[in-house]
C-alpha positions in Angstrom: -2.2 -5.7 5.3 -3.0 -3.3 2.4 0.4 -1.4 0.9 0.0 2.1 -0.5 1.1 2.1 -4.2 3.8 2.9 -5.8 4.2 4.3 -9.4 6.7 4.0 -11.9 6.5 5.6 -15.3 8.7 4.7 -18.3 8.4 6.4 -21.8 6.4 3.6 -23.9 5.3 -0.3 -24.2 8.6 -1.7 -24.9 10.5 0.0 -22.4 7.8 -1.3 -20.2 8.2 -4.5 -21.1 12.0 -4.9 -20.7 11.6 -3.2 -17.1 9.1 -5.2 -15.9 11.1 -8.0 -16.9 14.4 -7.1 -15.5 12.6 -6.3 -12.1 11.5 -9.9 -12.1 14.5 -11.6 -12.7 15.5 -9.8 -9.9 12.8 -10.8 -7.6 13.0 -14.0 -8.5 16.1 -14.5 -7.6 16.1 -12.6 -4.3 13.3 -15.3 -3.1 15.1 -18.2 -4.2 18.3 -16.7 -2.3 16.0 -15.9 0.6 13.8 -19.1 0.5 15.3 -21.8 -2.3 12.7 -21.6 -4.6 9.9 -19.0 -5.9 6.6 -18.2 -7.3 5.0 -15.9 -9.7 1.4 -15.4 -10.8 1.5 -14.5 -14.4 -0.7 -12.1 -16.6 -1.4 -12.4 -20.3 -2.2 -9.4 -22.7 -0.2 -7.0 -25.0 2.0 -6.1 -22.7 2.2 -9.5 -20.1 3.1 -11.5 -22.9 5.7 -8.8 -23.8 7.1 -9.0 -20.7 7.6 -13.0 -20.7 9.0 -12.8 -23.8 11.8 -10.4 -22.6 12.6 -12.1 -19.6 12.9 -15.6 -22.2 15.3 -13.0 -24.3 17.4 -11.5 -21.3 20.6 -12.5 -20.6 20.2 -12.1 -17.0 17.4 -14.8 -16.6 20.2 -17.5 -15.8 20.6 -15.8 -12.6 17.5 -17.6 -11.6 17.6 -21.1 -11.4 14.2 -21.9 -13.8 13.7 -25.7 -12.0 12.5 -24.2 -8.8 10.3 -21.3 -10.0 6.8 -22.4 -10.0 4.1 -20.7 -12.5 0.6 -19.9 -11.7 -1.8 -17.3 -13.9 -4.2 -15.2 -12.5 -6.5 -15.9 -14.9 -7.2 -18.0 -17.7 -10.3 -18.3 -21.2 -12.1 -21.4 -20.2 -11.6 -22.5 -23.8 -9.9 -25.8 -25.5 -6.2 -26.7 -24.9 -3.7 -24.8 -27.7 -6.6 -22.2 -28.4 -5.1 -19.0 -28.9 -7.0 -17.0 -26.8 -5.5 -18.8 -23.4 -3.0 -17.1 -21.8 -0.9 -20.0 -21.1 -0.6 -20.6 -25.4 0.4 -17.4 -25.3 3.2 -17.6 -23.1 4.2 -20.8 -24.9 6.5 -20.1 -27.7 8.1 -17.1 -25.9 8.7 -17.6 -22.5 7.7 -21.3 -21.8 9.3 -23.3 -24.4 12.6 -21.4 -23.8 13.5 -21.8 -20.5 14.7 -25.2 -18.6 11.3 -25.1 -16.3 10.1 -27.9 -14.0 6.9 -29.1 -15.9 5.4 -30.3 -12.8 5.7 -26.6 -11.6 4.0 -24.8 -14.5 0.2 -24.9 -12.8 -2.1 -24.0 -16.5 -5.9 -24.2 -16.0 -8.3 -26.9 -16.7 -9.2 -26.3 -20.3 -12.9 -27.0 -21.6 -11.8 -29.9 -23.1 -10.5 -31.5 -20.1 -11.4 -33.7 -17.5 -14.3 -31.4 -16.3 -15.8 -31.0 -20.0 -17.7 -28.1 -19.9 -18.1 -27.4 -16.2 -16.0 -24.4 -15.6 -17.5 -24.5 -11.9 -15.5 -27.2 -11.5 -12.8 -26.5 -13.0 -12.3 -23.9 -11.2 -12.6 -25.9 -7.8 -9.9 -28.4 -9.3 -7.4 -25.2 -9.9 -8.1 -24.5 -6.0 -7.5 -27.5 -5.0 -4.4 -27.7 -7.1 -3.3 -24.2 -5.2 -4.2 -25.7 -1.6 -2.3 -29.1 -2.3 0.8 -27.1 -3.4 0.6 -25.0 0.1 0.5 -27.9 1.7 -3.1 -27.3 2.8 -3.0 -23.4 2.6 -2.1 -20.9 -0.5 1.4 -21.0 -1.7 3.7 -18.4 -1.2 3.2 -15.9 -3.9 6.4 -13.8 -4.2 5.2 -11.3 -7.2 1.8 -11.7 -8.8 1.4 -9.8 -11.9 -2.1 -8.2 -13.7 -2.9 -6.5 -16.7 -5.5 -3.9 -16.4 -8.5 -3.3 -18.9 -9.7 -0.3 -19.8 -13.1 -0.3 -18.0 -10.4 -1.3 -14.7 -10.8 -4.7 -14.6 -8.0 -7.3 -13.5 -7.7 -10.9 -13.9 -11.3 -11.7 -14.8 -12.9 -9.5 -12.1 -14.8 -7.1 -14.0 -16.6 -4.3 -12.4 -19.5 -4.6 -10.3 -19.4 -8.3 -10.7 -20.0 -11.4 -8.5 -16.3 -12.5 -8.8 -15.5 -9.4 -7.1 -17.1 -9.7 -4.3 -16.3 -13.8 -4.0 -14.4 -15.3 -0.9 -13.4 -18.1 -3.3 -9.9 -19.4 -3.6 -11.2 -19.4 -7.8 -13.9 -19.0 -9.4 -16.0 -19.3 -12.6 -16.8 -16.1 -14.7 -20.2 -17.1 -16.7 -20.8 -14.0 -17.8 -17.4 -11.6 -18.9 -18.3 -8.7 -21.2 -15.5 -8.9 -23.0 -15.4 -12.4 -25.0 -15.2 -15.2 -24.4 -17.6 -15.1 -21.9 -16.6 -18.2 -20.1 -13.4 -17.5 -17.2 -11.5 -18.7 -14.5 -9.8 -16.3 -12.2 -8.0 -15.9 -8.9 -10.2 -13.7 -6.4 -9.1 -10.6 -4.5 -8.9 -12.6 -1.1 -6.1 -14.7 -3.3 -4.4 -12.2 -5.2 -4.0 -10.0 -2.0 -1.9 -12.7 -0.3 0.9 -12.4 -2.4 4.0 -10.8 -1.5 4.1 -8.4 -4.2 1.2 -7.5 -6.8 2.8 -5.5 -9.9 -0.2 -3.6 -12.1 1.5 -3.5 -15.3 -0.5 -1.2 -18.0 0.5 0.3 -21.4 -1.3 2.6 -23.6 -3.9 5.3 -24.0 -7.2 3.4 -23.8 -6.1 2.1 -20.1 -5.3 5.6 -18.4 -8.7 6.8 -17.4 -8.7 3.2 -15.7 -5.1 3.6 -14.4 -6.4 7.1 -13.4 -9.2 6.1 -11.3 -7.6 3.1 -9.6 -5.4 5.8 -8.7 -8.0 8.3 -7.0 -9.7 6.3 -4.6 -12.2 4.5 -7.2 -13.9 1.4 -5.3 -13.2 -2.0 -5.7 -16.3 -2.6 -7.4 -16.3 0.6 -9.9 -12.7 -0.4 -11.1 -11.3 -3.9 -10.0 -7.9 -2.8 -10.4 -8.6 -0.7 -7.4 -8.5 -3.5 -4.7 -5.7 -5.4 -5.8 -3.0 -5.2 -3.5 0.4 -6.9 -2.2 1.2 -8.0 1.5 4.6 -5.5 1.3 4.5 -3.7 -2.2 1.8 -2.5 -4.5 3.5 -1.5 -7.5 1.8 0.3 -10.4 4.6 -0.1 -13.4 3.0 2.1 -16.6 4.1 3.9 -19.6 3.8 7.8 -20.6 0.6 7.0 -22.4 -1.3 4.9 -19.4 0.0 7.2 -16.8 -1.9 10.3 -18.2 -4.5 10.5 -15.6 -3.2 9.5 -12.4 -3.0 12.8 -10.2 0.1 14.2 -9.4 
């Protein structure tokens, strides 16, 4: 089921940042009331890592118990472990390292320097299979998945008119991304859109004609960012700066 959007607009990055995080404290808690443990799909960039930071920061983020949340990302550089460029290093010293998390629940992706070497192929099979086991033979319940968006409109590592776009892959490899480095992993549309909630969360100037688009009925394949969407809310979560072409 496809959910129409909804957009919320706060005055500027930081602000953005401290929202986003307090609306996932919330939602984590509410599924771990509702189902004794939840799930997020993480997002790295400016403003992501912002976000993880603040919710590290917050004290509101004991109301969710931090041993049952499990951690996926949506998508990852296919680069060596502790390069800065992954997400997951990113996320280490201010959200990871911070809170009491279940390491056996904090899913990162195969680096290049793992077990599959170079094959990102197969890495990205293993990071499927990894998804499957923990569903118990089917996708794990994803109670809020979050994306950055680029400025050309792409999210995860689906960029536009690209073969990952149109994948019904669990995850795939990205060979060829135009922004560097050129070697992905990423979650596909038919994954991303089983999660319970997908949160677009997008700061700054150079992302609004994106945001804009995305917004007006833009393809999947013209801007990514188009066709990602959560089983019961879609919710576009900008600032002033990002939001200043999406029609009123």
């Amino acid at each position: 089921m496809t959910t129409a959007p909804s957009v919320v607009v706060h005055p500027d990055k930081e602000t953005l940042a401290q929202a986003v995080a307090a609306r996932l404290i919330t939602k984590l808690a509410d599924a771990q009331a509702a189902r004794g443990e939840a799930t997020a799909v993480l997002t790295g960039g400016t403003v992501g890592t912002a976000t993880l930071a603040a919710v590290a920061d917050s004290p509101a983020r004991d109301s969710v118990d931090w041993g049952r949340v499990s951690l996926w990302w949506g998508d990852e550089r296919f680069v060596p472990d502790g390069d800065p460029e992954r997400n997951d290093e990113q996320a280490r010293e201010v959200f990871l390292e911070k809170l009491p998390l279940d390491p056996k629940r904090v899913h990162r992706y195969p680096t290049s320097d793992g077990p599959d070497g170079d094959d990102a192929a197969a890495a990205a099979s293993r990071y499927a299979e990894d998804l499957i086991a923990d569903g118990g033979g089917k996708l794990p319940v994803f109670d809020v998945l979050l994306l950055g968006v680029g400025g050309e409109g792409h999210v995860a590592s689906i960029f536009p008119d690209s073969e990952a776009g149109r994948s019904q892959r669990t995850v795939v490899a990205v060979l060829n991304s135009p922004k560097p480095p050129p070697i992905r992993l990423s979650l596909t549309f038919p994954t991303i859109n089983t999660a319970d909630e997908v949160w677009l969360v997008v700061g700054g100037p150079d992302k609004a004609e994106a945001v804009g688009r995305a917004l007006s009925g833009a393809t999947l394949t013209e801007v990514p960012a188009a066709g990602a969407h959560g089983r019961t809310a879609t919710r576009w979560l900008v600032d002033e700066a990002a939001a200043g072409q999406i029609p009123r």
